[in-house]
N, C-alpha and C positions, 0 to 999 in steps of 0.2 A: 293480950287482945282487949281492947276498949267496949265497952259493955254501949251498945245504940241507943240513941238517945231516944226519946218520945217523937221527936221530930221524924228520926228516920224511921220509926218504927210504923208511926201511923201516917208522917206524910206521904211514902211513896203510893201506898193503897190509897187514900183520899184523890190521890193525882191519879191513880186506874180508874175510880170512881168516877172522876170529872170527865177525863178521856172518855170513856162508855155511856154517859149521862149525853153528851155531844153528839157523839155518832150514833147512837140507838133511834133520836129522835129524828135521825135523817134515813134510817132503815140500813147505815154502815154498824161495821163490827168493833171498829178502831184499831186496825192493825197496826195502823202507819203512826197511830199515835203509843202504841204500847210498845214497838218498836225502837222510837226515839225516845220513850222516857227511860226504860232499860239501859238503850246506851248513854243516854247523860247519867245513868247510874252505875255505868261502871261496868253493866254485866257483858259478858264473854257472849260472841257470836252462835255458839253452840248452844246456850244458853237459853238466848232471846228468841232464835227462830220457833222450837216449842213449845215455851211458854206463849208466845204473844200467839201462836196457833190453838190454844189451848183458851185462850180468853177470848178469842175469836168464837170458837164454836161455842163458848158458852152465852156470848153475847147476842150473835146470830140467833139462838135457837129462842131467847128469850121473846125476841123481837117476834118472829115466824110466830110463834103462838100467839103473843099479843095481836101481831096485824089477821092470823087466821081466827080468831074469839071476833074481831072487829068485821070478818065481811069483805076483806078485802085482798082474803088471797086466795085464787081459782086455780085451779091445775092446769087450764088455759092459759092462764097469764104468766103463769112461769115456765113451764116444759118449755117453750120454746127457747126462750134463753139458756136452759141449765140442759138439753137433750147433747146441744154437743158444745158446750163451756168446760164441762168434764173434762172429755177426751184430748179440746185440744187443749186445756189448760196443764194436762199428765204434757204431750206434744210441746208447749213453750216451757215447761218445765226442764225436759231435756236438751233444751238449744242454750245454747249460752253467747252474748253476744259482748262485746266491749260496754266498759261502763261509759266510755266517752261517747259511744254511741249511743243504748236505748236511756241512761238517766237524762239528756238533754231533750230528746225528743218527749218523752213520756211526763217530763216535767211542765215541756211547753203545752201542751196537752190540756193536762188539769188545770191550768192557768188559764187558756182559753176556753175551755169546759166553767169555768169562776167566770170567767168575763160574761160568761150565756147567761147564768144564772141570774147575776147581778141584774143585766138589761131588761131579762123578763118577770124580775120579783114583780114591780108594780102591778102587771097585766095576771099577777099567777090566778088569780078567782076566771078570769076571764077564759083563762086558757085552762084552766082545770074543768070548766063547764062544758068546753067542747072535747075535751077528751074523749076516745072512742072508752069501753069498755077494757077489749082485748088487747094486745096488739098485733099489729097485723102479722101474720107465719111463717112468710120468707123471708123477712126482713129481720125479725126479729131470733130467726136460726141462724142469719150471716152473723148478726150482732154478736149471739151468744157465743160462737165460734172464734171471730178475732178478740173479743174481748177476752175470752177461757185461754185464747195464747198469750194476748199480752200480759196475762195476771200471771202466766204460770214463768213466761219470763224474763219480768221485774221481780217478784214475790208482792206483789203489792195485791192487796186484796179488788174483787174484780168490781163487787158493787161500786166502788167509787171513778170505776169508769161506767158500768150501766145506766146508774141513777138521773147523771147529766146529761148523755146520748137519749134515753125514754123520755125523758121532759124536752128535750132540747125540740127531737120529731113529733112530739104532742102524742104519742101511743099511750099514754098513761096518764092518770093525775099524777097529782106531787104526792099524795100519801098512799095510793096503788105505787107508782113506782117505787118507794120506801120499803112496801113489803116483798116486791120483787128483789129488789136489791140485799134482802134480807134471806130469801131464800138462796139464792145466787152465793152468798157471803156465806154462808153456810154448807150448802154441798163443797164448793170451793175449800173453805177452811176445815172441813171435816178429811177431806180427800188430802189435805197436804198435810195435815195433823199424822194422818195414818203412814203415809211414804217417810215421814218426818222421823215418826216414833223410831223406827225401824233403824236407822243410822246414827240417832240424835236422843236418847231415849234421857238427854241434863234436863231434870227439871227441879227448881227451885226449892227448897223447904218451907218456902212460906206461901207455896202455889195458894193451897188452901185457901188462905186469906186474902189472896189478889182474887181470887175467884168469886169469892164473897164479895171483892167492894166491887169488883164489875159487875156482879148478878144485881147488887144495888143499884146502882147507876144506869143499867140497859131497863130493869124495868122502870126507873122513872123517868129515864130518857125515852120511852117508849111511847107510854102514858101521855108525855108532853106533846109529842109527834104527833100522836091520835087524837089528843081532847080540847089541847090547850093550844098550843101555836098555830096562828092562821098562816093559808100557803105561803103567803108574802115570806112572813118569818121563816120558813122551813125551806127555802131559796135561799136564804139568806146567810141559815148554819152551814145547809150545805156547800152554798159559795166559797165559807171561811175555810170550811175543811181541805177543799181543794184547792185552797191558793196553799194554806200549811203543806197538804201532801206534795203539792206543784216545787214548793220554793226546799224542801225536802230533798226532793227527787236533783235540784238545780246544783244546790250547792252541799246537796252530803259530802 
């Protein structure tokens, strides 16, 4: 057996780094991106689904304290999404449907959930200004409800369907919805972690250290999201991310 090079030793963690630097600052976990780097590295399906769940909650949680220190997370503004995202996300968890089916659909989705974005980066201060506080309670329980099924399933994590539906309806600013999306991404990924362990308990030997370059990456990708990126910007990563998770979903 060939002794790994420096390349592969540090660049796959530098690439979890980046992945979580990306999505932290848009209040996602980076499932979908730790997901694909995995498999272009080769690793077995048993493998990926609870490590990238694994890096998920650690990423989530980082965010969650970061956007809760900032102010900008209320137990209002999330229970509504996360009261039944839970239950029905356990619920599409157990339905299982054709790939020829929900990958087309769910890809076109995020694709047109990117086109929103893009259109209203320009206007984002404007429309960040009128943003209510909360958002509104029955809308916002239907939300958490079909989105807790469609995450549970695709396996795709749920904020990166929340984030562009909250902005899209104006319930939120861009950086209130980030920590929503954050919390959401976190009970979610904590909840499948756990059903996960249970049947799937392959985890890596260098967990360790993918854990460490994402705990790198979520808090400066945090940081960025809160201090440094104006709305426009923060439209704009999360555009990308959803066209990647979109064209993902299109052509896995």
């Amino acid at each position: 057996m060939s002794t790994p090079s420096v390349v592969e030793v540090l660049g796959f963690p530098l690439a979890l780094a980046v992945i979580a630097l990306f999505y932290a600052s848009v209040g996602q976990a980076g499932g979908t991106g730790y997901v694909a780097a995995m498999g272009l590295a080769g690793f077995e399906p048993d493998v990926i689904k609870p490590t990238a769940l694994a890096l998920n909650v650690l990423v989530a949680a980082i965010g969650a304290m970061r956007f809760a220190s900032a102010g900008l997370l209320t137990w209002r503004s999330c229970y509504p999404f996360a009261i039944l995202g839970a239950p029905f996300s356990i619920l599409g968890g157990m339905t299982n449907l054709p790939l020829a089916i929900y990958q087309p659909i769910v890809g076109a989705l995020l694709l047109a959930a990117a086109w929103q974005m893009v259109w209203s980066a320009r206007s984002a201060a404007q429309l960040d200004e009128i943003a209510p506080t909360h958002p509104p309670l029955l809308p916002a329980l239907i939300a958490g409800a079909a989105i807790g099924f469609v995450s549970g399933v695709t396996g795709v994590g749920g904020g990166i369907f929340l984030a562009p539906l909250v902005l899209t309806f104006g319930w939120a600013d861009v950086r209130q919805s980030a920590a929503i999306s954050t919390v959401f991404n976190l009970l979610n990924s904590a909840a499948a972690f756990a059903g996960t362990w249970a049947v799937l308990p392959s985890l890596p030997a260098a967990l360790p250290w993918w854990l460490l370059a994402v705990g790198v990456g979520a808090l400066l990708g945090s940081w960025l999201g809160l201090r440094r990126l104006p709305p426009h910007a923060l439209r704009y990563v999360l555009a990308g991310l959803l066209i990647a998770a979109g064209l993902r979903m299109l052509f896995a």
